[in-house]
KEPAVO-741034 format. One record per residue: x, y, z negated of N, C-alpha, C, O, CB in turn; residue in one letter. Coordinates in steps of 0.2 Angstrom, whole numbers, padded with zeros to 4 digits, always signed. Glycine has a CB too. Layout:
BEGIN
XYZXYZXYZXYZXYZA
...
END
This chain:
BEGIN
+0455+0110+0148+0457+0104+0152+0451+0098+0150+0451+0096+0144+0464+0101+0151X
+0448+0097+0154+0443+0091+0154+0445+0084+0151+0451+0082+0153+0440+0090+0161X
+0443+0081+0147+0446+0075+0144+0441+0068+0146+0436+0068+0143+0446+0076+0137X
+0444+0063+0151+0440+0060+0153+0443+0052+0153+0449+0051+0154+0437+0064+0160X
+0436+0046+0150+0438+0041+0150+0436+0035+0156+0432+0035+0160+0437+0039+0144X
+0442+0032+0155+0440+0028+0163+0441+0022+0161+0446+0020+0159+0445+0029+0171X
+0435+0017+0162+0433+0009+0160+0434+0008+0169+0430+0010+0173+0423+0007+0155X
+0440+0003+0169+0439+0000+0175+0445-0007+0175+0451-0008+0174+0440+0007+0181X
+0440-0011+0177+0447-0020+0175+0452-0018+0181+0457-0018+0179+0442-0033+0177X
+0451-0017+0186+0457-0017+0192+0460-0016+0189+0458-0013+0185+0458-0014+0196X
+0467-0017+0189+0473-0013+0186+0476-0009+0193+0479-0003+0192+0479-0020+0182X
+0476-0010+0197+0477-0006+0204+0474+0002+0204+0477+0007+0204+0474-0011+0211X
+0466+0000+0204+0461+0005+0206+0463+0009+0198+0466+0014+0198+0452+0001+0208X
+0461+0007+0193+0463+0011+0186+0467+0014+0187+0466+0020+0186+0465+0007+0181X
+0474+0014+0190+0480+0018+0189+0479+0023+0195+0480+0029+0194+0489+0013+0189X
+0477+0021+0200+0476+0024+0204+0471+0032+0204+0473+0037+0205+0473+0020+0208X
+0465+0030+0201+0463+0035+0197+0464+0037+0192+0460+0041+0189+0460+0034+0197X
+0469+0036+0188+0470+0039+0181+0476+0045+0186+0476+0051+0185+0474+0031+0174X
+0479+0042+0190+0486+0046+0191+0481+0052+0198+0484+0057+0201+0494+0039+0196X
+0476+0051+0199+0474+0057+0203+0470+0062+0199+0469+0068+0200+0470+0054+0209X
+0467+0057+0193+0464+0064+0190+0471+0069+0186+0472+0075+0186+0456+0061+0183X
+0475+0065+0184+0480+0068+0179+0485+0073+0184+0489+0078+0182+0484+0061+0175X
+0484+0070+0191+0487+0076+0197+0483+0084+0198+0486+0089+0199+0484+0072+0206X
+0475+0082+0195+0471+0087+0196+0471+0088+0190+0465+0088+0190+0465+0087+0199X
+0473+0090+0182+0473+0093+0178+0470+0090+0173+0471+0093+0168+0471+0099+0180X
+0466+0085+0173+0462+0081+0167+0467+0076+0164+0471+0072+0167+0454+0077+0170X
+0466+0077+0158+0468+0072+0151+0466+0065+0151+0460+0066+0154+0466+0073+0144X
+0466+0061+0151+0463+0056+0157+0466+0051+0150+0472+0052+0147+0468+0056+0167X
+0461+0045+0148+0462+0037+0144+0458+0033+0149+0452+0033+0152+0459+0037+0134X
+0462+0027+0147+0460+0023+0152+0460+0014+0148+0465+0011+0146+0465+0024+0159X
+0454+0012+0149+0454+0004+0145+0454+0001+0151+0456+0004+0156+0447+0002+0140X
+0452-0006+0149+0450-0012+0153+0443-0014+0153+0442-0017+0158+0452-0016+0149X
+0439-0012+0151+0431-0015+0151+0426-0012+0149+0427-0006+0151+0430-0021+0147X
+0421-0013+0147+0415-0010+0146+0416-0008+0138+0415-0002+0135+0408-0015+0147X
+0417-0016+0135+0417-0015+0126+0421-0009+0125+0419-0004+0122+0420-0022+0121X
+0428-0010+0127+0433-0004+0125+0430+0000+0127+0428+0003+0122+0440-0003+0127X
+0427+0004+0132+0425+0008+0135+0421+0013+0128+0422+0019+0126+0421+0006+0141X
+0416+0008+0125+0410+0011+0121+0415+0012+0113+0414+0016+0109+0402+0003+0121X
+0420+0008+0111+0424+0009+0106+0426+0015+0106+0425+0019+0102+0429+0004+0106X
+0432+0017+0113+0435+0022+0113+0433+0031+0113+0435+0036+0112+0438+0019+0117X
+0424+0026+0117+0422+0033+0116+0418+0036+0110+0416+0041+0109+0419+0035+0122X
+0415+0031+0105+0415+0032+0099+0422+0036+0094+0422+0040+0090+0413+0026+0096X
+0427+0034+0096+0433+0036+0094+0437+0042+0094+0441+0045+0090+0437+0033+0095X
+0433+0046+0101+0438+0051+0104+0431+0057+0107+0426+0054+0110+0445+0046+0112X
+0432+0064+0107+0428+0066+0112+0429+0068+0118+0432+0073+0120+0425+0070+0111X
+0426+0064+0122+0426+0064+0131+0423+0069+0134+0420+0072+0130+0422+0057+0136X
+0423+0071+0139+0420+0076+0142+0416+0072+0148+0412+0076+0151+0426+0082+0144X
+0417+0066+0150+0417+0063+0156+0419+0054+0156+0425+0052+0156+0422+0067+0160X
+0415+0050+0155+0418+0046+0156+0416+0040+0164+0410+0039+0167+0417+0042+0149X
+0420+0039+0166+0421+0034+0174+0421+0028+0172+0425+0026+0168+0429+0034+0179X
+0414+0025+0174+0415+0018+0174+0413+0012+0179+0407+0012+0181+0413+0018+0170X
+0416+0008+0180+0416+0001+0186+0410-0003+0181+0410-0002+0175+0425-0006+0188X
+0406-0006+0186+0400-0007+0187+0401-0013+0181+0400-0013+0175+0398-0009+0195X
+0406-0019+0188+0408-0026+0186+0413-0028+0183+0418-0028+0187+0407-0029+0191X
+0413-0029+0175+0417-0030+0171+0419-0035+0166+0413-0037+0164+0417-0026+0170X
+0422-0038+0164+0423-0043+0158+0421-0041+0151+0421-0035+0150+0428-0045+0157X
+0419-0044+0149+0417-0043+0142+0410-0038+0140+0408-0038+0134+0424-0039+0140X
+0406-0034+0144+0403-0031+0144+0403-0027+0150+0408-0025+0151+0403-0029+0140X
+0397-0025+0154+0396-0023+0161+0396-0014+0162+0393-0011+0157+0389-0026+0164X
+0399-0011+0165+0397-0005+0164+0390-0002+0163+0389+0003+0160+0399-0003+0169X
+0384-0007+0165+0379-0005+0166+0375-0004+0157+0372+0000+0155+0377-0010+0170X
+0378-0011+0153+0377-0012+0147+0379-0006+0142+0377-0004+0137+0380-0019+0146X
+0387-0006+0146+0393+0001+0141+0386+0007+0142+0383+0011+0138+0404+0006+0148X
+0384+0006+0148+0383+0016+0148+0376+0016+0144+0374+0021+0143+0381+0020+0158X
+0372+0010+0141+0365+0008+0140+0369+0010+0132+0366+0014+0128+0361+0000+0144X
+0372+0008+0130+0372+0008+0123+0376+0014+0121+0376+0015+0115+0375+0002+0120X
+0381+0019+0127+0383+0024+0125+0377+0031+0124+0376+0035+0120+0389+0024+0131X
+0374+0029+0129+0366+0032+0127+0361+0032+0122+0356+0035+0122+0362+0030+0132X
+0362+0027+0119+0360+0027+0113+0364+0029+0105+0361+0028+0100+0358+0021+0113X
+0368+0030+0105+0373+0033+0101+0373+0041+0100+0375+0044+0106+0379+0030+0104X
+0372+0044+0096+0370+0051+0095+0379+0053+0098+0381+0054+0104+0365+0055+0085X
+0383+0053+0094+0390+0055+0095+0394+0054+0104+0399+0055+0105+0395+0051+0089X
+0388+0050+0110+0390+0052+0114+0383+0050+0121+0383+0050+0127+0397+0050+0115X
+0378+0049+0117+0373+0051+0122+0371+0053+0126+0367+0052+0130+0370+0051+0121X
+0378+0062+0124+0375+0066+0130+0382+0069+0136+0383+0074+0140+0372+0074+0125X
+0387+0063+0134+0392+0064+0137+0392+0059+0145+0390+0053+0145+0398+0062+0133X
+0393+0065+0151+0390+0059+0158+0395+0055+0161+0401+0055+0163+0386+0064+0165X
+0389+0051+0162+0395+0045+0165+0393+0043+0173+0388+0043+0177+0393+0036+0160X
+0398+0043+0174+0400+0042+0184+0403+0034+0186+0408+0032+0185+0407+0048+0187X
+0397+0030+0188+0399+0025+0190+0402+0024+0196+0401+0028+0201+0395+0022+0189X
+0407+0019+0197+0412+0018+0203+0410+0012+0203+0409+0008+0198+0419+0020+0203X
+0409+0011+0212+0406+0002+0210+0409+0002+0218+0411+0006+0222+0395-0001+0209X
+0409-0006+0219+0410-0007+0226+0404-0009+0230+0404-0009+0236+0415-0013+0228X
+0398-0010+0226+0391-0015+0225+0385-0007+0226+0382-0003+0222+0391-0021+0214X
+0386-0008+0234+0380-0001+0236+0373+0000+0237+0370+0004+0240+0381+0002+0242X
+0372-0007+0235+0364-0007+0235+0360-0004+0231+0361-0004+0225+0362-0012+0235X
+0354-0002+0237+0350+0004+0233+0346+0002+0226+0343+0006+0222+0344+0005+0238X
+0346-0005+0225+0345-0008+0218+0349-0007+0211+0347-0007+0205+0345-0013+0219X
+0357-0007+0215+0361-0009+0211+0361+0000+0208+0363+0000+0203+0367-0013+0215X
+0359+0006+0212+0362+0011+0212+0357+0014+0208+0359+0017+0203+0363+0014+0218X
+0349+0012+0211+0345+0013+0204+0346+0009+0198+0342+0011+0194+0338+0010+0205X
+0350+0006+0196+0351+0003+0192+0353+0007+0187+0351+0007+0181+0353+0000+0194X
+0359+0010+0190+0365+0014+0184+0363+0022+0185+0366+0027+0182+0375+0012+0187X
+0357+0021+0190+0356+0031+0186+0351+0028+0179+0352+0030+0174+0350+0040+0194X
+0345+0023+0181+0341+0022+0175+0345+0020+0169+0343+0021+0163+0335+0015+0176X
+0349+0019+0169+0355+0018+0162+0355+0021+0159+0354+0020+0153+0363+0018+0162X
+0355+0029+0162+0359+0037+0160+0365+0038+0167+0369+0042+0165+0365+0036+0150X
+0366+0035+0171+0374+0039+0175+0372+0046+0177+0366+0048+0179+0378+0033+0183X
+0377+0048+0177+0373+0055+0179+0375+0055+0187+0371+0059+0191+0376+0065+0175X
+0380+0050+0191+0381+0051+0197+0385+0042+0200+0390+0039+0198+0386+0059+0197X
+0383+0041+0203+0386+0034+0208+0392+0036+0214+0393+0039+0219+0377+0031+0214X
+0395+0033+0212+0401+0034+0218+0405+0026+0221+0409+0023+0217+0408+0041+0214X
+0403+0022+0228+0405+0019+0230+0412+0017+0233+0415+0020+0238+0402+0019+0233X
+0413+0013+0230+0423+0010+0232+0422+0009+0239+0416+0007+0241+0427-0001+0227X
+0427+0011+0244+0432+0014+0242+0429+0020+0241+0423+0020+0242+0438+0014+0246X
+0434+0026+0239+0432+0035+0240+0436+0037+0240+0440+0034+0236+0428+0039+0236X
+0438+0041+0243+0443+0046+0244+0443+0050+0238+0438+0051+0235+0443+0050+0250X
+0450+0053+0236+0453+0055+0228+0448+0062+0230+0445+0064+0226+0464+0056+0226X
+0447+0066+0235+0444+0072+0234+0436+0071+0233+0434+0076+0230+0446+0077+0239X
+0432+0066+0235+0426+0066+0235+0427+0064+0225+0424+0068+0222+0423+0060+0241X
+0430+0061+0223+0430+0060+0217+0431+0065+0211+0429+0065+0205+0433+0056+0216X
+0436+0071+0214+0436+0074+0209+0434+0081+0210+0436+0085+0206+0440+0074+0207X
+0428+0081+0219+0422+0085+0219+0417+0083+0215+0414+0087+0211+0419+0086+0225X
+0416+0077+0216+0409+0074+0211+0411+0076+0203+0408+0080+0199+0408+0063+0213X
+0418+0072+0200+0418+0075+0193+0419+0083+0192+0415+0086+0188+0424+0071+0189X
+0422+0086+0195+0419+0095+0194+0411+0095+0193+0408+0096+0188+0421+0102+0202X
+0409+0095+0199+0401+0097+0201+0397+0093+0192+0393+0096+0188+0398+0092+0213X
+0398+0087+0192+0393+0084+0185+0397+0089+0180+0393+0093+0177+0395+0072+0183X
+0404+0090+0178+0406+0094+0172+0405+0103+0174+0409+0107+0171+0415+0092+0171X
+0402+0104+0177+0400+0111+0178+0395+0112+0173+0391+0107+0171+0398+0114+0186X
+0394+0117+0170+0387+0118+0165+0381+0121+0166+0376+0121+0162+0388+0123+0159X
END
């Protein structure tokens, strides 16, 4: 079972996706922001972590820049979820490290085609 974390402030969209991946079989922790994000995953090993763009305390863009520099999870991929589809914004977060961009809304199966297909070896 895939173990995957999810940095996202919505409290709506968060649960929403926490309760669809945990429908499809993954172990699933879930913060509030960018900083926890980068805490929690120094703490724990992820297979996958989801993360929203636009956040308090640290942006997802910043989490994934400094999760990439960190040897203990530099090589764990991250999938951004954003509402913000511009082709700037999208170059943005693959130059981070994301290994894949996925645009709010999305339907629960496009999401947990995209996370199989990035967690395949």
């Amino acid at each position: 079972m895939a173990k995957i974390l999810i940095a996202e402030d919505d409290q709506d969209i968060r649960e929403l996706v926490v309760l669809t991946l945990q429908f499809n079989g993954f172990d699933v922790t879930s913060v509030e922001n960018g900083a926890l994000a980068v805490e929690a995953a120094q703490g724990n090993k992820f297979d996958l972590i989801l993360m929203d763009v636009r956040m308090p305390k640290m942006t997802g863009y910043e989490a994934c820049r400094r999760l990439k520099e960190i040897d203990s999870t530099k090589d764990v991929p991250v999938i951004f979820l954003s509402a913000k589809g511009q082709e700037t914004e999208i170059q943005t977060g693959l130059s981070v490290g994301a290994s894949q961009y996925i645009l709010k809304p999305f339907a629960p199966d496009e999401l947990i085609s995209t996370i199989n297909s990035v967690l395949k070896p």
